[in-house]
C-alpha positions in Angstrom: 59.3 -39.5 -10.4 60.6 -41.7 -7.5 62.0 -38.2 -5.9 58.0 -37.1 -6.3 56.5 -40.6 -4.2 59.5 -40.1 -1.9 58.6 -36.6 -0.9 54.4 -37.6 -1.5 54.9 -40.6 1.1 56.8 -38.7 4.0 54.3 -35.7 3.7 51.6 -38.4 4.0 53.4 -40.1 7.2 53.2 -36.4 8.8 49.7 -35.9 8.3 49.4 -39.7 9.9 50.6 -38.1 13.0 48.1 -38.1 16.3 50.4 -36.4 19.1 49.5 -36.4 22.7 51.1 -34.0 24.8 51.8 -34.5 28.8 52.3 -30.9 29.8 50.9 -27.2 28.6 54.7 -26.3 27.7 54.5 -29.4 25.4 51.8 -28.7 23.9 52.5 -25.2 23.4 56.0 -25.9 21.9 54.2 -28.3 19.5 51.6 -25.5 18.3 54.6 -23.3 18.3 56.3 -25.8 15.6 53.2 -25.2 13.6 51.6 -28.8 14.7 48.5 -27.8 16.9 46.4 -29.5 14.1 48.4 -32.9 14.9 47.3 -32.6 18.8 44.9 -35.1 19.8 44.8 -35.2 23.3 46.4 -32.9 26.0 47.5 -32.6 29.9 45.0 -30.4 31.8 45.1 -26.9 32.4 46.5 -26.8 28.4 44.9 -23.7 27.8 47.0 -21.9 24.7 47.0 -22.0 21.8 43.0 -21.5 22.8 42.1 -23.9 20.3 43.6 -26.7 22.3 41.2 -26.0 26.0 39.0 -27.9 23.9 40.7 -30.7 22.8 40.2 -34.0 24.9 42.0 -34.3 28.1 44.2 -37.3 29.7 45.1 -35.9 33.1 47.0 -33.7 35.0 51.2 -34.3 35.7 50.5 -36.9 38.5 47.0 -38.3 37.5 47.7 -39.0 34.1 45.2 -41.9 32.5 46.0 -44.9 30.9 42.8 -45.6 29.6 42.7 -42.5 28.5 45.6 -42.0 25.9 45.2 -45.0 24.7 41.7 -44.5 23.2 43.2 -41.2 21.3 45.3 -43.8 19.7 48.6 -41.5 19.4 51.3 -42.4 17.2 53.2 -40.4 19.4 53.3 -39.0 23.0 55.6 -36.5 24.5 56.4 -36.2 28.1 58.4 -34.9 30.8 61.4 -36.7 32.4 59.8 -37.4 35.8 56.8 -38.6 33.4 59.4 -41.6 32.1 56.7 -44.3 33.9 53.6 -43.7 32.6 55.8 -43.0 29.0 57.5 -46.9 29.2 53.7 -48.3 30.0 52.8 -46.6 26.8 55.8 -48.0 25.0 54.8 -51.7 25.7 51.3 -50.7 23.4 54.0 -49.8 21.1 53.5 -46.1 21.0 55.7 -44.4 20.3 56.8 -41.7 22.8 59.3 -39.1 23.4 60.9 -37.4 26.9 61.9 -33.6 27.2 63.2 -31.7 30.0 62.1 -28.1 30.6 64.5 -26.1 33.5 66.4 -24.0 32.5 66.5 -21.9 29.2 69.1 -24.5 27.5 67.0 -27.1 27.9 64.0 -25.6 26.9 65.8 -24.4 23.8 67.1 -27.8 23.6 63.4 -29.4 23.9 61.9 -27.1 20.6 65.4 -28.3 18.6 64.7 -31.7 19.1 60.9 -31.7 18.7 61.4 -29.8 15.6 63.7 -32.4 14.3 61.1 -34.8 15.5 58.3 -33.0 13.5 60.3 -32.0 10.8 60.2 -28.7 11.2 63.4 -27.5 11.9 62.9 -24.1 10.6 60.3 -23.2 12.8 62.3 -24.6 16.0 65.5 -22.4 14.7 62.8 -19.2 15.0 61.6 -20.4 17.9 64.9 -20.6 19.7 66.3 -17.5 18.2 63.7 -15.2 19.9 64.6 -16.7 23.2 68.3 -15.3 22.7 67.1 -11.9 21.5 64.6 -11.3 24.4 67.8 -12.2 26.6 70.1 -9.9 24.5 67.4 -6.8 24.4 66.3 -7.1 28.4 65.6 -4.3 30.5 68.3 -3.7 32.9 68.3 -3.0 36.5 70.9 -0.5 37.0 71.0 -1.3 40.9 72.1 -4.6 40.9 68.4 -5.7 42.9 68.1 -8.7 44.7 64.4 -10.1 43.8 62.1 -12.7 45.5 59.6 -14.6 42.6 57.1 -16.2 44.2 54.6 -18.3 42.7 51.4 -16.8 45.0 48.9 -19.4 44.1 48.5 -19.2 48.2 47.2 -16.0 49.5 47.9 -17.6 53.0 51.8 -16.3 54.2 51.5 -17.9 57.3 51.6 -21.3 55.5 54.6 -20.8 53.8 55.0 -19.8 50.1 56.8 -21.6 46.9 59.7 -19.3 45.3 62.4 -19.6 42.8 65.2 -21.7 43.7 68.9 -22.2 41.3 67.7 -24.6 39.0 64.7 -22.8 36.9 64.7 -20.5 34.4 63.4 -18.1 36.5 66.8 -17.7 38.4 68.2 -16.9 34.4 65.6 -14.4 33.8 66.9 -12.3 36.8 70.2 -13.1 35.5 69.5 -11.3 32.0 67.1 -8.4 34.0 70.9 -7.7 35.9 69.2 -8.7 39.2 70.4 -11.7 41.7 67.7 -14.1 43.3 67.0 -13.1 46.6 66.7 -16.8 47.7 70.2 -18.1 48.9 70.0 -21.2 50.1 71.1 -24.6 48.5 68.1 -25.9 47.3 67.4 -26.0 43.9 63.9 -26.3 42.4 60.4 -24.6 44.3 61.3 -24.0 48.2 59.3 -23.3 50.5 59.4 -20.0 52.6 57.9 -19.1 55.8 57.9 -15.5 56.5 60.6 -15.6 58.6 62.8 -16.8 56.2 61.0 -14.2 54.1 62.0 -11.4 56.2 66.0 -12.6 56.1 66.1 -12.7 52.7 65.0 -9.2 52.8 64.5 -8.6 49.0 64.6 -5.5 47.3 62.0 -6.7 44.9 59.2 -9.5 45.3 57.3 -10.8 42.2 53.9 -12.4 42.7 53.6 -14.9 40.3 50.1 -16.2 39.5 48.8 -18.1 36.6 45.1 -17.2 34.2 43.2 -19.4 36.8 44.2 -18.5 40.1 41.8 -17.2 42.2 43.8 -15.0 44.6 43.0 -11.6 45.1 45.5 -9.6 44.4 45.0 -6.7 45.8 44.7 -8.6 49.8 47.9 -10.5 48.8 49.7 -7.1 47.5 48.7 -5.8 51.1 49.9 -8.7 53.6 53.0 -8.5 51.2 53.1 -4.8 52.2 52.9 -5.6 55.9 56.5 -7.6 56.2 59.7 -5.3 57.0 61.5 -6.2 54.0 62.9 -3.7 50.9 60.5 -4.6 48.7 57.6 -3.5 50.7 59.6 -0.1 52.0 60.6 0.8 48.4 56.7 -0.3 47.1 58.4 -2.7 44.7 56.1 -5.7 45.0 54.5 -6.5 41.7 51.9 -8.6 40.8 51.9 -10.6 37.2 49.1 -12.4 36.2 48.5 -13.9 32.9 49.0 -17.5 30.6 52.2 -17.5 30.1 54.8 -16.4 32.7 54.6 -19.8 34.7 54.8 -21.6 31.4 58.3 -23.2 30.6 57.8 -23.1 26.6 58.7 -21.0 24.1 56.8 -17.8 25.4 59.9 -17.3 27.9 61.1 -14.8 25.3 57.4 -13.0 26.8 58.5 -14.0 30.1 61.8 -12.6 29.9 60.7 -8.8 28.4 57.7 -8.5 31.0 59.8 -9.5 34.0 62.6 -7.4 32.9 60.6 -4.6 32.3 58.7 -4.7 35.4 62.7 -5.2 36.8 64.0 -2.1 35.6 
């Protein structure tokens, strides 16, 4: 019988549960975990699962509200590292709150293992985690050995300069499991910035265009000032365009990210 209240009282401290999360990764970890129903508030641009567009909003990663969270009344709220701040003003209302990292594939991995301890659901973390190493094992190959530019084209302007994959993102592992190198060889880590000079040294054999479900680009002028630059890519008409909700997205839906990159690799 005590076994029975035991097992009654944790179930009840589950469904107790009002989670905020700080970023659409988060959130989409958390529904991934099977807790979308526990999500009470979310970062903007939270757009998948679809049910959660709807849910009620606290801010975006540098204009996250106070106020806000606070009148959700979370039992817990999850974060990103560089989010620590705004997560240790929460703490002194005595929320609870927890801090994940999400660069490269092992931390991402390592994020859903630890929110599924969190959330006890290990199971569905172990899943989770699992198809991550099997997109990686079944990629596509590139048979050539390619050296590849991803660029996240949220600019259509290449005379300002463009963001692209640096060494410390996922993205550079994805190219890594697709049997291609990162065009981008200089030292710094995260989201450079190119100008199309530097463009033109790197002289990839493949550029990705990166854009997210709400970007506003058109494609088909970006493709074509792309097209212009003497570089490989544009010789060889290997500059691709990917556009949907989840290849930007550092959450479980890499496994996605790593068969459609690969594939358009190949």
């Amino acid at each position: 019988m005590r076994i029975i209240f035991l097992l009654l009282f944790t179930l009840m401290l589950q469904a107790q549960e009002r989670i905020v999360t700080l970023s659409p990764a988060i959130a989409e970890i958390v529904s991934g975990l099977g807790e979308s129903s526990a999500i009470v508030g979310v970062s903007d641009y939270t757009l998948y699962p679809p049910q959660l567009s709807t849910r009620p909003k606290v801010g975006g990663y540098t204009t996250l509200s106070l106020e806000r969270t606070l009148t959700l009344k979370p039992s817990l709220v999850i974060g990103l590292n560089h989010q620590q701040p705004f997560l240790s003003k929460l703490q002194h209302f005595g929320i609870k709150t927890k801090t994940i990292t999400l660069g490269s594939t092992q931390e991402i991995a390592s994020a859903i293992f630890q929110l599924g301890e969190q959330l006890h659901q290990p199971e569905a973390a172990k899943k989770m985690i699992q198809a991550i190493s099997d997109a990686k094992t079944n990629a596509a190959h590139n048979e050539n050995n390619e050296t590849v530019l991803i660029v996240f084209a949220n600019s259509s302007e290449l005379s300002r300069g463009v963001y692209v994959a640096g060494h410390d993102l996922f993205f550079e592992e994805i190219l890594e499991s697709c049997h291609t190198q990162n065009a981008y060889k200089d030292s710094y880590n995260l989201q450079p910035i190119l100008g199309i000079e530097s463009i033109i040294a790197s002289n990839p054999d493949q550029v990705l265009l990166l854009l997210g479900p709400l970007d506003k680009t058109d494609p088909m002028a970006l493709k074509k000032q792309w097209m212009a630059l003497p570089i490989n890519a544009a010789k060889n008409h290997k500059i691709t365009i990917i556009q949907n909700d989840y290849i930007l997205i550092p959450s479980q839906r890499i496994a996605k990210s790593i068969t459609t990159i690969c594939q358009v690799l190949k």
